[in-house]
MARZA-486623 format. One record per residue (C-alpha): residue in three letters; chain; residue number from 1; z, y, x. Coordinates in nm, 2 decimals, always signed. Each point is the difference from the previous one (the first is absolute). Layout:
! MARZA-486623
NODE, Ala, A, NUM, Z, Y, X .
...
//
This chain:
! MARZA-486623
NODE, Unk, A, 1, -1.74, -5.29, -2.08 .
NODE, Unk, A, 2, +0.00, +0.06, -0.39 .
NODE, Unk, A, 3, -0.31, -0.23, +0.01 .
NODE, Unk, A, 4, +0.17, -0.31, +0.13 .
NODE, Unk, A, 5, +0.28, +0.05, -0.30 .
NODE, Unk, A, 6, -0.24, +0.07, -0.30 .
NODE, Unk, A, 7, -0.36, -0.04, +0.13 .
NODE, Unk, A, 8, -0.16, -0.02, -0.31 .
NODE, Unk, A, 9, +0.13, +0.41, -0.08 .
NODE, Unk, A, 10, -0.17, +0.27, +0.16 .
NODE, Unk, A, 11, +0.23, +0.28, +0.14 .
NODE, Unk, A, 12, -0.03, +0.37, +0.16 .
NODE, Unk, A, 13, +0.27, +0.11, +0.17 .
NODE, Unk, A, 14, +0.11, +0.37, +0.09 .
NODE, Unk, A, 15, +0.05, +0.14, +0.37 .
NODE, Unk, A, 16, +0.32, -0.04, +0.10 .
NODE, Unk, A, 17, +0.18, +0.30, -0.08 .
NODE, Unk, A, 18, +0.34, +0.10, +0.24 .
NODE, Unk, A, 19, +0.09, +0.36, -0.07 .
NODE, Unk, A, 20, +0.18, +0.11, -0.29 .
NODE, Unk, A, 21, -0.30, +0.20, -0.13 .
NODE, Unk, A, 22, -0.26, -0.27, +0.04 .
NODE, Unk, A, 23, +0.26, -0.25, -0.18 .
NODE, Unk, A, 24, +0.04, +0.25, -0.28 .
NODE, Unk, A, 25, -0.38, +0.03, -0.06 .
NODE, Unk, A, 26, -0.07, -0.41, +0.06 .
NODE, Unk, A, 27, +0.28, -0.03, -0.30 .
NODE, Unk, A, 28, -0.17, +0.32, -0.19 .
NODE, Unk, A, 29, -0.33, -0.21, +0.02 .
NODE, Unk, A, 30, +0.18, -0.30, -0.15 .
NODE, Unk, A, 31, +0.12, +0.15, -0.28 .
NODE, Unk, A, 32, -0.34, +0.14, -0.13 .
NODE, Unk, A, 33, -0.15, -0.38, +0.03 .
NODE, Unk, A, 34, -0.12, -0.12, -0.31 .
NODE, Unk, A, 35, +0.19, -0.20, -0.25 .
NODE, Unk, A, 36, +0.00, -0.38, +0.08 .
NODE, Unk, A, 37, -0.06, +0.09, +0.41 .
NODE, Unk, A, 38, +0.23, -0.27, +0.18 .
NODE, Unk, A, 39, +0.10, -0.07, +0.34 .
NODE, Unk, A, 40, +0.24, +0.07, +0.25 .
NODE, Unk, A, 41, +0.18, +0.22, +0.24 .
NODE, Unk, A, 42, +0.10, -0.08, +0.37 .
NODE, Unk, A, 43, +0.27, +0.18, +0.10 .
NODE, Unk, A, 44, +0.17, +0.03, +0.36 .
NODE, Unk, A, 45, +0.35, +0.13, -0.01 .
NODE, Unk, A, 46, +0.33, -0.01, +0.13 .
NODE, Unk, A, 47, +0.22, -0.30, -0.04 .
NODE, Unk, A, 48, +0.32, +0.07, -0.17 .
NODE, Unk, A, 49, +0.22, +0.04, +0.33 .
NODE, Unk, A, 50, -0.30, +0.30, +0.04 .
NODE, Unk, A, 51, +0.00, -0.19, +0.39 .
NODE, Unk, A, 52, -0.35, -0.20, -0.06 .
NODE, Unk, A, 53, -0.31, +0.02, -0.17 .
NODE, Unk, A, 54, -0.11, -0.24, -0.29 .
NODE, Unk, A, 55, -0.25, -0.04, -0.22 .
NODE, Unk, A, 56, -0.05, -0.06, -0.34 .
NODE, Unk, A, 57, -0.27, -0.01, -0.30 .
NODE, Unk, A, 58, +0.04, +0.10, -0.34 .
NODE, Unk, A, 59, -0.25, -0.10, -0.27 .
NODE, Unk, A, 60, -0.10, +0.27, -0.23 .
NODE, Unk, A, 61, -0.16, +0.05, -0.32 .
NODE, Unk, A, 62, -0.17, +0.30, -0.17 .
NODE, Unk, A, 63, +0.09, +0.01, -0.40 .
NODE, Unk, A, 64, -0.14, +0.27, -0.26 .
NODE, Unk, A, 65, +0.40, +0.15, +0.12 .
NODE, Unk, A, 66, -0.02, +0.01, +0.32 .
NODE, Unk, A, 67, +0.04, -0.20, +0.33 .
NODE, Unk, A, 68, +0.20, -0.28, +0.05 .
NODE, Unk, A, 69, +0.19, -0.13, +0.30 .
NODE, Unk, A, 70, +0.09, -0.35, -0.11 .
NODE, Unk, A, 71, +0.32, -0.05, +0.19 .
NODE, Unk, A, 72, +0.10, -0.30, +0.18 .
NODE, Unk, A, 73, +0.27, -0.10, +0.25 .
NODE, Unk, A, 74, +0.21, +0.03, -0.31 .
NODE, Unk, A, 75, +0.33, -0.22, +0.09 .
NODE, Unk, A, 76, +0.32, +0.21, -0.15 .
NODE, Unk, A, 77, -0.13, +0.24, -0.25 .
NODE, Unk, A, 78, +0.01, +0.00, -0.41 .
NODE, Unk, A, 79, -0.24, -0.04, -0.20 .
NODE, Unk, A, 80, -0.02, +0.37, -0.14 .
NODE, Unk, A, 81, +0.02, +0.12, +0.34 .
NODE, Unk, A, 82, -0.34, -0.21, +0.06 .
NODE, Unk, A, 83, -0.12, +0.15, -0.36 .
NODE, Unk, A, 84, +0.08, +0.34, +0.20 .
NODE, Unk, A, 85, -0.20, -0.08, +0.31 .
NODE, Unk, A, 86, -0.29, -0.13, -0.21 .
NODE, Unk, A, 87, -0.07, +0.30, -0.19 .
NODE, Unk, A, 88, -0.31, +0.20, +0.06 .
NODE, Unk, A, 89, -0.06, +0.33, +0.18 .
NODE, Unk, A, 90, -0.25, +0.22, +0.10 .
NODE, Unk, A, 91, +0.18, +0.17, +0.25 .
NODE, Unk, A, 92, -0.10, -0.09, +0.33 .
NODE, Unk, A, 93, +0.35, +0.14, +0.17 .
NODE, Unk, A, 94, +0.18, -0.17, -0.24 .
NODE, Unk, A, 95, -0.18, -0.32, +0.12 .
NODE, Unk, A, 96, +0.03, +0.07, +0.33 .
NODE, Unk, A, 97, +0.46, +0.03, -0.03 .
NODE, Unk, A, 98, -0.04, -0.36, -0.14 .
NODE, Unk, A, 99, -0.21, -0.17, +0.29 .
NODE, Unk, A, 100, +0.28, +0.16, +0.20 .
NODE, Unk, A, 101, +0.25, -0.16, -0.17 .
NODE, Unk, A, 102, +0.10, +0.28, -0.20 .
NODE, Unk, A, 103, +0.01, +0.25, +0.31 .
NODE, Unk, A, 104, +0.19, -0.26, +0.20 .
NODE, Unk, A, 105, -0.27, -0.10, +0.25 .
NODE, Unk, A, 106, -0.25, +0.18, +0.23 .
NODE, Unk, A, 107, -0.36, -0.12, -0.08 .
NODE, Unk, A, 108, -0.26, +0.01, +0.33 .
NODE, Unk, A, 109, -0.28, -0.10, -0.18 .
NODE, Unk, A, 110, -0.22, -0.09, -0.35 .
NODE, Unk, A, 111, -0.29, -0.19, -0.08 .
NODE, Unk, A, 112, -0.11, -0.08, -0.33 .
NODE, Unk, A, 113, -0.26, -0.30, -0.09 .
NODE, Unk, A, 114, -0.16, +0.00, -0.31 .
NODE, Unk, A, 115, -0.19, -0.25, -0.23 .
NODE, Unk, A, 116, -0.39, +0.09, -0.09 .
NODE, Unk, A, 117, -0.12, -0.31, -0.06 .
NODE, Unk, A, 118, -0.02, -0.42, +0.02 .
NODE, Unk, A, 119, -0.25, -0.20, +0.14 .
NODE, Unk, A, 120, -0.01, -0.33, -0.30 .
NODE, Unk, A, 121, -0.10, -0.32, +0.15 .
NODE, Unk, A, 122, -0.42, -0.06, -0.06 .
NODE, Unk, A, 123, +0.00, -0.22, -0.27 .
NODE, Unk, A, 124, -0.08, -0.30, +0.22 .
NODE, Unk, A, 125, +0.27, -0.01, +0.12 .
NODE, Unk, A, 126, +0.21, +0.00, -0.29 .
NODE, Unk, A, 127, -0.23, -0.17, -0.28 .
NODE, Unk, A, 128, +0.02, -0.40, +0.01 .
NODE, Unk, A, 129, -0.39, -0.11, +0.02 .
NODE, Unk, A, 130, -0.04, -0.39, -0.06 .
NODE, Unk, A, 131, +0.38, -0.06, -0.01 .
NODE, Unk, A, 132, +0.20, +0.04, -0.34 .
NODE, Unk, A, 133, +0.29, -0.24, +0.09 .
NODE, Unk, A, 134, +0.18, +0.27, +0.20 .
NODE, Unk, A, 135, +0.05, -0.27, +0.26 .
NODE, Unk, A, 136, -0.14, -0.05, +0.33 .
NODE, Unk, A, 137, -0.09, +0.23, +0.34 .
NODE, Unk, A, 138, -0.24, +0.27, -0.23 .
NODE, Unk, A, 139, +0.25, +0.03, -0.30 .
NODE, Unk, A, 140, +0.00, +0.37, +0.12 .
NODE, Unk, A, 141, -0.32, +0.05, -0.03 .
NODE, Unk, A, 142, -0.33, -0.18, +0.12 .
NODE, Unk, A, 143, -0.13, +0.31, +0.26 .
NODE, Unk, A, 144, -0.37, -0.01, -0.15 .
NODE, Unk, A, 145, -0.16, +0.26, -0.20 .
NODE, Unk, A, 146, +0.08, -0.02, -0.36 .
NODE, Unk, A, 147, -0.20, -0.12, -0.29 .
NODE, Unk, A, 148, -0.01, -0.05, -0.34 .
NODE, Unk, A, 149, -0.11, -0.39, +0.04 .
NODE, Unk, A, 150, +0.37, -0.09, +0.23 .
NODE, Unk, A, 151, +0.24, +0.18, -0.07 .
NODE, Unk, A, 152, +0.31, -0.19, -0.15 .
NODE, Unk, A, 153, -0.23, -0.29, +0.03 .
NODE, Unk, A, 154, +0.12, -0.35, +0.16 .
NODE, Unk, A, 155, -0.20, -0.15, +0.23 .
NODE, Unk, A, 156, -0.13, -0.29, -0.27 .
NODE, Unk, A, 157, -0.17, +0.29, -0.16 .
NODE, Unk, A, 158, +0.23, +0.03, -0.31 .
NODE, Unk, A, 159, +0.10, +0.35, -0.09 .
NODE, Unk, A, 160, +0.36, +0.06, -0.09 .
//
């Protein structure tokens, strides 16, 4: 699923963790990524009636301070509130009252997906090869092997 969103990023994602303890430790592995580690965390909890289950992702980042959750669903709340929620931890239980809404909801289940890497585009595909006037079907790039005799060259043969 992750692929069709952002196919160019390569992703691992955790086993699905559903008990208390195996939530704890997925959360306790989060916090000892390495600075600059991003991604996300899929979450299934309770609605707020508590009569339904939902589910909800929540980007994180890892900083030199600690672990992230960068909040959204934000509608009603001030700003140093959102200051508040943004700060960094390296407390996994602490981590864990905020994706239940500050103690409010019952989480079933957590899955984290993180970022180790992006695929670029091949260079054919994003180098213009015989066509410098940006114009045109292969403006995005010509699809053949690059060269140092076309690229950024126009088809009379003039290089730009």
């Amino acid at each position: 699923m992750i692929s069709m969103f952002l196919p160019d990023y390569l992703w691992i994602s955790s086993a699905t963790a559903s008990t208390q303890q195996d939530m704890l430790r997925t959360l306790r592995d989060l916090v000892n990524l390495a600075p600059g580690t991003i991604g996300f965390l899929l979450i299934s909890r309770a609605n707020a009636a508590g009569t339904d289950r939902i589910a909800h992702v929540q980007p994180f980042v890892m900083t030199h301070q600690g672990f992230v959750l960068i909040i959204t669903n934000t509608l009603g709340i001030s700003f140093e509130r959102y200051r508040t929620l943004l700060s960094p931890t390296t407390n996994s239980a602490r981590l864990l009252y905020y994706l239940s809404v500050e103690g409010r909801r019952n989480i079933y289940a957590i899955t984290t997906f993180q970022m180790v890497g992006f695929n670029a585009p091949p260079l054919s595909v994003s180098m213009s090869q015989r066509n410098c006037t940006g114009e045109g079907e292969r403006r995005r790039g010509s699809g053949e092997f690059p060269n140092t005799t076309t690229i950024n060259q126009c088809g009379s043969g003039r290089c730009m």
